[in-house]
C-alpha positions as CSV (number, residue, x, y, z in Angstrom):
1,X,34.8,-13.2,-31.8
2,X,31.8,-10.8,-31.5
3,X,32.8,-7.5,-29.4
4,X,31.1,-7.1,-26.3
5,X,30.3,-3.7,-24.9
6,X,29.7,-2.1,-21.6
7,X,26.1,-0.8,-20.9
8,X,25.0,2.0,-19.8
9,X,23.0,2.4,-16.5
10,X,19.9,3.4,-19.5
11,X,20.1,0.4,-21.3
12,X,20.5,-1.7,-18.1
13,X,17.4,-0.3,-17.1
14,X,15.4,-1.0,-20.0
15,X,14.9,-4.3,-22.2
16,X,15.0,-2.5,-25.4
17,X,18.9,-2.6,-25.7
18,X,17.8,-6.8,-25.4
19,X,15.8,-6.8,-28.5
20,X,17.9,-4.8,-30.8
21,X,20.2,-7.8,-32.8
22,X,23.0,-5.6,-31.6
23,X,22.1,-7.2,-28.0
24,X,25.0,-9.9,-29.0
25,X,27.5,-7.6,-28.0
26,X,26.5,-7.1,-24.5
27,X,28.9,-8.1,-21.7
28,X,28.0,-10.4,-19.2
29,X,31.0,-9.5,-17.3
30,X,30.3,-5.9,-17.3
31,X,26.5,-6.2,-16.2
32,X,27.5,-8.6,-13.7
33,X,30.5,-5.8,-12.0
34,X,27.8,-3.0,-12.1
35,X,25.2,-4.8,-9.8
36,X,27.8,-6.1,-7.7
37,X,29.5,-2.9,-6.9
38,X,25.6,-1.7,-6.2
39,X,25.3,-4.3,-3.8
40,X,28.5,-4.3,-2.0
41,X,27.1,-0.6,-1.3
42,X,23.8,-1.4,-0.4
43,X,23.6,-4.8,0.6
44,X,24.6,-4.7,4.3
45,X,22.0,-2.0,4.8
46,X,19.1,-3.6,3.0
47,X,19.8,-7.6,3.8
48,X,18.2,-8.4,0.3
49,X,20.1,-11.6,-0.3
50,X,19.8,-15.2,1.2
51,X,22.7,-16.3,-0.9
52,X,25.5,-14.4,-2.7
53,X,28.8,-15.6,-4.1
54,X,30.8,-12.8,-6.2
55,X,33.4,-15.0,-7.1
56,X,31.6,-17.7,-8.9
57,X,29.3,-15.0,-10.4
58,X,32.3,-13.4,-12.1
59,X,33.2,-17.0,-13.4
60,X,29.6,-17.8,-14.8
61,X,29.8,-14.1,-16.5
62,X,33.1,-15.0,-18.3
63,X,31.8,-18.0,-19.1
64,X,28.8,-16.5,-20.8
65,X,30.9,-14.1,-22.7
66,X,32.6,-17.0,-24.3
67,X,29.5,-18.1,-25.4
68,X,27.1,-17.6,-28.1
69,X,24.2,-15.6,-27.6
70,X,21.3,-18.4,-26.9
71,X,18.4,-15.7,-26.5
72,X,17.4,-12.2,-25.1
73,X,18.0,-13.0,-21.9
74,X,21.7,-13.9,-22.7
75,X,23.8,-12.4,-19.8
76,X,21.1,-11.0,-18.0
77,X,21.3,-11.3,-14.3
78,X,18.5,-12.4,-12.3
79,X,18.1,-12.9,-8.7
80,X,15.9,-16.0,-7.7
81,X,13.7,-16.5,-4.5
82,X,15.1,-18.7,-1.8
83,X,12.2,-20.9,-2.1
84,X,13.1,-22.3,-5.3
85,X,15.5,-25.2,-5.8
86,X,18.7,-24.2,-7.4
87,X,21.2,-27.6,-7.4
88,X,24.4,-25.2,-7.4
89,X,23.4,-22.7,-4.2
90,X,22.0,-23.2,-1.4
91,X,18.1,-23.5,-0.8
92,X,17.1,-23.0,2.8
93,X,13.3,-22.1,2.3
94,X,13.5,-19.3,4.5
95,X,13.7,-21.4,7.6
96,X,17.1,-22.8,9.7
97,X,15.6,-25.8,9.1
98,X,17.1,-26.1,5.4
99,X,19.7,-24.2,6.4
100,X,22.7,-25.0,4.2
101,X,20.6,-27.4,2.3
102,X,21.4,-28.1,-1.6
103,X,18.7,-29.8,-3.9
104,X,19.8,-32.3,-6.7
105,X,18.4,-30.4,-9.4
106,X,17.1,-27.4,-10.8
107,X,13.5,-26.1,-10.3
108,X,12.1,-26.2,-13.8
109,X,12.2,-22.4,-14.1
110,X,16.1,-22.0,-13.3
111,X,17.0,-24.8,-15.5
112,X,15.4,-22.5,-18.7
113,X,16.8,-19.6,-17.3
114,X,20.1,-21.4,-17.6
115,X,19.8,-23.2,-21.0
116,X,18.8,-19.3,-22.3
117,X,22.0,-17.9,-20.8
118,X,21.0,-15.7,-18.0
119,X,23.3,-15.0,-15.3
120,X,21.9,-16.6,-11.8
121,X,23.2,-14.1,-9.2
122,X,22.1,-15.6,-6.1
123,X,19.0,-16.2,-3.7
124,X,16.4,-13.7,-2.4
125,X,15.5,-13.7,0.8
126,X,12.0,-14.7,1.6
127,X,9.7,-14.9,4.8
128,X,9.7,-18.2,6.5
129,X,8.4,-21.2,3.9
130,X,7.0,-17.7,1.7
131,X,4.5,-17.7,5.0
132,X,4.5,-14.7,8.0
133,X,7.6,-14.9,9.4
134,X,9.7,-11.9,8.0
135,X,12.9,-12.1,6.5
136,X,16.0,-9.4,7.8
137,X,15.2,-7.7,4.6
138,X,14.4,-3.9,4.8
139,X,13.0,-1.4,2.5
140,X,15.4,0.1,0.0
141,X,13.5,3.7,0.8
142,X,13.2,3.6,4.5
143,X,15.3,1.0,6.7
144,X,13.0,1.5,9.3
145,X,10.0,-0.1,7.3
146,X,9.0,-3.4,5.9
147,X,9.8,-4.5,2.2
148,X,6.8,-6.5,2.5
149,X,6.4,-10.3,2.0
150,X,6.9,-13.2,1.0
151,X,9.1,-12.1,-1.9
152,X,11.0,-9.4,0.4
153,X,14.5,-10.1,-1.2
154,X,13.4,-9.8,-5.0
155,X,11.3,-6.6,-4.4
156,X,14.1,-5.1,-2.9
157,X,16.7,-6.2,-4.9
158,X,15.3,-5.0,-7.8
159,X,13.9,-1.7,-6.5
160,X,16.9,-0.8,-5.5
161,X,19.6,-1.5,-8.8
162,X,20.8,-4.7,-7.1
163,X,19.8,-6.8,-10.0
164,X,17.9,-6.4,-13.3
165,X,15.6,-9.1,-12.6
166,X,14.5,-12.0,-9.8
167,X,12.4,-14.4,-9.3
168,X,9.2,-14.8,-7.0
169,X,5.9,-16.0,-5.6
170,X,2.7,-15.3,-4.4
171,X,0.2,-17.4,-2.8
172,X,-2.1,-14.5,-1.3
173,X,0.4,-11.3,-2.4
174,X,3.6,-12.1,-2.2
175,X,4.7,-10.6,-5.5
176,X,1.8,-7.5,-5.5
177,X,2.3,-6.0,-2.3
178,X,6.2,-6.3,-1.6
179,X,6.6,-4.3,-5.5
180,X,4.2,-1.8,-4.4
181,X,5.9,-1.2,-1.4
182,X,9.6,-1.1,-2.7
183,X,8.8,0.4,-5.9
184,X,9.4,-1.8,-9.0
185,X,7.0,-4.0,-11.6
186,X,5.6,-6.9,-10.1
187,X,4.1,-9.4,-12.4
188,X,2.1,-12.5,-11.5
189,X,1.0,-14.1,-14.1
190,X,-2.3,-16.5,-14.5
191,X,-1.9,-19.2,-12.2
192,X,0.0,-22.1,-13.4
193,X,1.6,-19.8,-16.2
194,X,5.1,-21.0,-14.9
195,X,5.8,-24.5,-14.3
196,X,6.3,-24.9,-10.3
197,X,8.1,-27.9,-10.2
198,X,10.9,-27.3,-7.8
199,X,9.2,-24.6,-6.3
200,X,8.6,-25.1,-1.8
201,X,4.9,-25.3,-2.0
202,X,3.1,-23.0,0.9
203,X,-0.9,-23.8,-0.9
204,X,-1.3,-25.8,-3.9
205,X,-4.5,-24.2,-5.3
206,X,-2.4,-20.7,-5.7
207,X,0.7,-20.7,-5.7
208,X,2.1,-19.2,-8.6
209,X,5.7,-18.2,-9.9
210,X,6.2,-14.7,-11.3
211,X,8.6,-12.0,-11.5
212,X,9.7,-8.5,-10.6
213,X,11.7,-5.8,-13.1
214,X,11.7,-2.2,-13.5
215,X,9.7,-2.3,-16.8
216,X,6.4,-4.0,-17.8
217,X,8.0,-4.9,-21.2
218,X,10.7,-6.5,-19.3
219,X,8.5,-8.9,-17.5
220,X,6.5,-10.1,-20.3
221,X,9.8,-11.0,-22.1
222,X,11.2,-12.7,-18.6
223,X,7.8,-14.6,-18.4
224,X,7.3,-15.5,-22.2
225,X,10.4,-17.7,-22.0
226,X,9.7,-19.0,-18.8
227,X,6.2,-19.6,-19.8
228,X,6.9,-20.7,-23.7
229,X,4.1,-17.7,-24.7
230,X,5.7,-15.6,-27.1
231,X,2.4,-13.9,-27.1
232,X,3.9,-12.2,-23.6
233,X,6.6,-10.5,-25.9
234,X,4.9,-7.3,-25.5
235,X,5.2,-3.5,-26.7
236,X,3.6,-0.4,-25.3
237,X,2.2,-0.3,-28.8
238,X,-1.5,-0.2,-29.1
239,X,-3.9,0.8,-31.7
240,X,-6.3,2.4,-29.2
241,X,-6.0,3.5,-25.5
242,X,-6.7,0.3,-23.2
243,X,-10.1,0.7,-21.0
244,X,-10.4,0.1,-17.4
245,X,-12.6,-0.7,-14.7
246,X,-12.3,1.1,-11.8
247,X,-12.6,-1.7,-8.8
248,X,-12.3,-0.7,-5.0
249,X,-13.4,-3.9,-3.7
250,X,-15.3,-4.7,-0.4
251,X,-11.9,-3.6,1.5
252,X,-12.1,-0.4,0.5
253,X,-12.3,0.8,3.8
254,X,-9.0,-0.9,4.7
255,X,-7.1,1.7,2.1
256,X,-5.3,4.3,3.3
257,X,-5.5,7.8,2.0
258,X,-2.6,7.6,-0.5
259,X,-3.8,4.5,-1.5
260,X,-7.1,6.3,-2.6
261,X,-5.4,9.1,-4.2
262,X,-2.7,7.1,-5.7
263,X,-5.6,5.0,-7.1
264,X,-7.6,7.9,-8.8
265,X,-4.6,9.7,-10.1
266,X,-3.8,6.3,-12.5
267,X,-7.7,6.5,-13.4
268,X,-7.2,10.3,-14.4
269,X,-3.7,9.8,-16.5
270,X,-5.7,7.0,-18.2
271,X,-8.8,9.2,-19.1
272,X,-6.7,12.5,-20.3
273,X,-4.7,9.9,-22.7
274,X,-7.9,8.8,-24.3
275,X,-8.6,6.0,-22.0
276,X,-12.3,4.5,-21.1
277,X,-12.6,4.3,-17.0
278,X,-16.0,2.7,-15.6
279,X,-16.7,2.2,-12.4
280,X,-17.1,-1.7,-11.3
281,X,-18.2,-3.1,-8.2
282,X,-17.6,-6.8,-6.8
283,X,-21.2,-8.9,-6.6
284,X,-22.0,-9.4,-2.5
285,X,-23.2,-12.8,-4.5
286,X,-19.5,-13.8,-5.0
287,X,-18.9,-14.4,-1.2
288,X,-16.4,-13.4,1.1
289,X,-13.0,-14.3,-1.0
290,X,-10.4,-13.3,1.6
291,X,-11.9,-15.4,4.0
292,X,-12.3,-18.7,1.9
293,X,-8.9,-18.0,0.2
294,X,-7.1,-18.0,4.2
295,X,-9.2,-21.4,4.9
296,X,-7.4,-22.8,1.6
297,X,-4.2,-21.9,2.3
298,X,-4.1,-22.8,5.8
299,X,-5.4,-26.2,5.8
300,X,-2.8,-26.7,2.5
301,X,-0.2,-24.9,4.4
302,X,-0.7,-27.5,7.3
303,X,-0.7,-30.4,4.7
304,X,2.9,-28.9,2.9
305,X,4.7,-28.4,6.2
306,X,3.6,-32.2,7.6
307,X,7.4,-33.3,7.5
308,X,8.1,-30.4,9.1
309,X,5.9,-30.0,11.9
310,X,6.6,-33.5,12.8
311,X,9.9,-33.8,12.6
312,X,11.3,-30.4,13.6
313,X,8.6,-28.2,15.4
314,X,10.8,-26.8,17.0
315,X,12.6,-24.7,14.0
316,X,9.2,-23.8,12.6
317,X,8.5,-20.3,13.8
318,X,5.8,-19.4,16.8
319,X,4.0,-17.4,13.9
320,X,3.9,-20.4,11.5
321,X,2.5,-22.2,13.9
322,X,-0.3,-20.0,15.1
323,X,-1.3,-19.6,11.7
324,X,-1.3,-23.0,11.2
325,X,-3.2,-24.2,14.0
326,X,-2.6,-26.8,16.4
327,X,-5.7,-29.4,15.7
328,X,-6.4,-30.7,12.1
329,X,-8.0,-28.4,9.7
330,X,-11.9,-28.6,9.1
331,X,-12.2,-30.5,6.4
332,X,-15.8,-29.3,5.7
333,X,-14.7,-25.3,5.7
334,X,-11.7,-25.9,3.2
335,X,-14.5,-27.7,1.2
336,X,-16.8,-24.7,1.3
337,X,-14.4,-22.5,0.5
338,X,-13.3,-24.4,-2.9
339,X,-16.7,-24.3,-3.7
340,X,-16.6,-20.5,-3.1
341,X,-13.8,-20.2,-5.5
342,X,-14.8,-22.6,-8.3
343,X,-18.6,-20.1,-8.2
344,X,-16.3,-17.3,-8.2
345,X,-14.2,-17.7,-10.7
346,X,-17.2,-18.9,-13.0
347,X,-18.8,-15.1,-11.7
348,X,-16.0,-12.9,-12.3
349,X,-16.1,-12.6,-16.2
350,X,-19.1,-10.3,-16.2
351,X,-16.5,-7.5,-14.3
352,X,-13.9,-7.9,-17.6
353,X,-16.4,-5.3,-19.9
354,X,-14.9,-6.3,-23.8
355,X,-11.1,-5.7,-24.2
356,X,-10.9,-4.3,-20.4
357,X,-8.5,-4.5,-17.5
358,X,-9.6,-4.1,-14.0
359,X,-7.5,-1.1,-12.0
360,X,-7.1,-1.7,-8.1
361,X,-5.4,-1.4,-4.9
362,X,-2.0,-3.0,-5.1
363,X,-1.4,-2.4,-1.4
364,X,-3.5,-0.7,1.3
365,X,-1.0,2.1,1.4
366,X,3.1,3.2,1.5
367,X,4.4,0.4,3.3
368,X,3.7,0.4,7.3
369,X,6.6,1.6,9.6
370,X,8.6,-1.6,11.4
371,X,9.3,-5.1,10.5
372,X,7.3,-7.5,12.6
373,X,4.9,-7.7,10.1
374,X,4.7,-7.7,5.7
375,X,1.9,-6.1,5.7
376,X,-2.0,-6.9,4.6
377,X,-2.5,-9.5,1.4
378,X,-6.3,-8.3,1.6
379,X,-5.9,-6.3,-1.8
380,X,-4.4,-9.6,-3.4
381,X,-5.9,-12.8,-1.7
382,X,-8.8,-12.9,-3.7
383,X,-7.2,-12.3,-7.1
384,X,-4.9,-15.0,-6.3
385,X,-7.9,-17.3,-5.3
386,X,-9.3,-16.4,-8.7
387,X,-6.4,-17.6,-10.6
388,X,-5.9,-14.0,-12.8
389,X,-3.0,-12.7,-14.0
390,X,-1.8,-9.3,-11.8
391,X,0.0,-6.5,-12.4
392,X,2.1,-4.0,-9.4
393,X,2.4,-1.0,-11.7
394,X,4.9,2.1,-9.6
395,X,5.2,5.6,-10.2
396,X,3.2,7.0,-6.9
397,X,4.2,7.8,-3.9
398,X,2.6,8.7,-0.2
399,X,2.9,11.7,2.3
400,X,6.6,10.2,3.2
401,X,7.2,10.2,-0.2
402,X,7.5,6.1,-0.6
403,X,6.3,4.1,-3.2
404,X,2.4,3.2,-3.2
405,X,2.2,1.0,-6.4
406,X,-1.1,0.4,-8.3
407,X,-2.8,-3.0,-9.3
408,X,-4.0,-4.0,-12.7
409,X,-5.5,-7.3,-12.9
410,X,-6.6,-9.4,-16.4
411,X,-8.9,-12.0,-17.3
412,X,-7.7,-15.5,-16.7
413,X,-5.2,-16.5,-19.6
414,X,-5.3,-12.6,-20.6
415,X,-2.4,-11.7,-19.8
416,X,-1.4,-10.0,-22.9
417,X,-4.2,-8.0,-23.0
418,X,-2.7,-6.7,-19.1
419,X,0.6,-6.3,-20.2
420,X,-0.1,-4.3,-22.9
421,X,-2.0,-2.4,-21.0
422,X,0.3,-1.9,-18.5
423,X,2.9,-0.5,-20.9
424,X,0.5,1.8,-22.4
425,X,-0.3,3.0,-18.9
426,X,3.2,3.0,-17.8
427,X,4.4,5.2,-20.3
428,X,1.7,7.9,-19.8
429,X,3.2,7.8,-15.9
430,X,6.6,8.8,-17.0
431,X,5.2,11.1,-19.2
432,X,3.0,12.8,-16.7
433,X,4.2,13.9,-13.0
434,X,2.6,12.8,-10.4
435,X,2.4,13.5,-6.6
């Protein structure tokens, strides 16, 4: 039998040990023992997990040691958003509604991660339906603040060393904002990268399934298999510096100081590395994309939850519903605003100069004090309406010293292009300090 080693607390932070053929020799058991003693610490504080069994955990990683390695992700753990189906936990969506519910099968994304040998740790906790309702989670960096939303339990599981990888969604910025808050690599890939079936839909025309790590390399790996694009298996490697435009976008306004700063301190690490950084507006032609993208997901939202809202209305929170709306949607405004979208995301090309990435707002700031609310999506709606790929890169932080990530966003079906560029970007940050 092959011997399996302990890892260290650098390899488990890094996919590199994964790559190296040598990876056969890594023990499921002894990943699995080092995030579980960080959660038993920090769990009760934080409240990042909807569904946790240590027990059957420790059985699935001896199990996995016994095995073969299958691929790369052999014996990884990786946490997975309580709005996808798992047929072996429970699934509750969020809401008390589901609560102890348990799907027949797999979603299609944790039935690969299975056949490839990762180890499923448990369920994130997520806002109500991946909606407005918070979850209990808090931020890993200050209790007292939100994690932001939907994907509140994988951002802060993975910020905070709970797990090496999870699961999530974003519809408007559920994967964006809540990694720029806590801290880590959020990575939503080009809508309809990942398969969704088995995923709780919130609005059909974006939801999309994506990921959060610690390391953009790691994400492009975690997606490729999930995706079947090995093209996503990506280095920091490139043969010239990336080039970026430099996008505040009509909400502008709505950014926060450190969000500004934190914003043109990645366009100045870029240009001393040797990168091109131009200046790029959005068209007023394109139309109001925040707007058109909350008429979609409403009227969608309302169409989703119909079982729901006529079955058990009274489980579905006060905020759902308000969103929501008590009388039908109007049908003629959710038909506008598809038409806004298709013209958009015909018009957006002309902002993607040749080989560029657009460099944005991932957040309007450090992530607002309390927990009522997961913060604004306006810095994410309308890339999510546009279907491109989006990248939460860390490695700034506000006046109170918390995380205020920065957004990278790629041409639709470019997402090699962004990851790679995110790397390239990402290493510069480590090897540059920043305030």
């Amino acid at each position: 039998m092959t011997q399996r080693h302990a890892l260290s607390d650098d390899e488990i932070s890094s996919l590199s040990c994964v790559l190296d053929p040598a990876s056969s020799r890594r023990s499921a058991e002894a990943l699995v023992e080092h995030y579980l003693a960080r959660i038993a610490a920090r769990e009760p504080e934080i409240h990042a997990w909807a569904w946790l069994d240590p027990i059957e955990i420790r059985r699935t990683a001896r199990e996995n040691d016994a095995q073969a390695p299958r691929s790369y992700l052999q014996g990884l753990p990786i946490g997975i958003k309580d709005v996808i189906d798992t047929a072996d936990m429970p699934t509750a969506y969020g809401s008390p509604i589901y609560a102890g519910h348990r799907p027949r099968t797999d979603a299609a994304c944790v039935a690969l991660l299975r056949h490839h040998g990762a180890i499923l740790m448990g369920k994130t906790a997520t806002t109500e339906f991946a909606a407005v309702e918070p979850a209990t989670t808090v931020n890993p960096h200050d209790v007292s603040r939100t994690p932001g939303g939907s994907s509140s339990g994988s951002a802060a599981a993975v910020a905070d060393g709970m797990v090496w990888a999870a699961l999530g969604t974003q519809t408007a910025g559920s994967i964006i904002r809540p990694a720029s808050f806590c801290g880590c690599v959020g990575y939503k890939p080009t809508f309809g990268t990942i398969n969704r079936a088995g995923l709780k839909p919130l609005s059909e025309s974006t939801d999309t399934l994506g990921v959060f790590t610690r390391h953009v390399t790691d994400a492009g790996w975690l997606v490729a298999l999930l995706a079947g694009r090995s093209e996503l298996q990506i280095s920091d490697t490139l043969t010239r510096p990336p080039r970026f435009a430099l996008c505040r976008t009509e909400c502008a306004e709505q950014a926060q100081p450190e969000a500004h700063a934190a914003l043109d301190r990645m366009a100045a690490i870029a240009q001393a590395a040797g990168a091109e950084v131009i200046e790029y507006d959005m068209p007023p032609s394109i139309g109001d994309l925040n707007a058109a993208a909350m008429t979609i997901l409403t009227t969608e939202a309302r169409q989703a939850f119909t079982p729901e809202l006529l079955t058990r209305p009274e489980l579905v929170s006060a905020r759902l519903r308000q969103l929501l709306g008590a009388e039908a949607p109007d049908r003629r405004a959710y038909d506008l605003a598809q038409r806004t979208a298709t013209r958009a995301r015909e018009a957006i090309g002309h902002l993607f100069a040749p080989d560029s990435v657009i460099l944005t707002f991932s957040s309007a700031g450090e992530a607002p004090p309390g927990l009522a609310s997961t913060g604004s999506p306006v810095f994410n709606h309308p890339w999510s309406l546009l279907h491109l790929p989006c990248l939460n890169l860390p490695g700034m932080t506000g006046p109170n010293g918390l995380p205020v990530g920065v957004q990278l966003v790629g041409a639709f079906r470019d997402d090699a292009r962004l990851l790679q560029a995110g790397a390239w970007l990402e290493a510069r940050i480590r090897d540059t300090p920043v305030a």
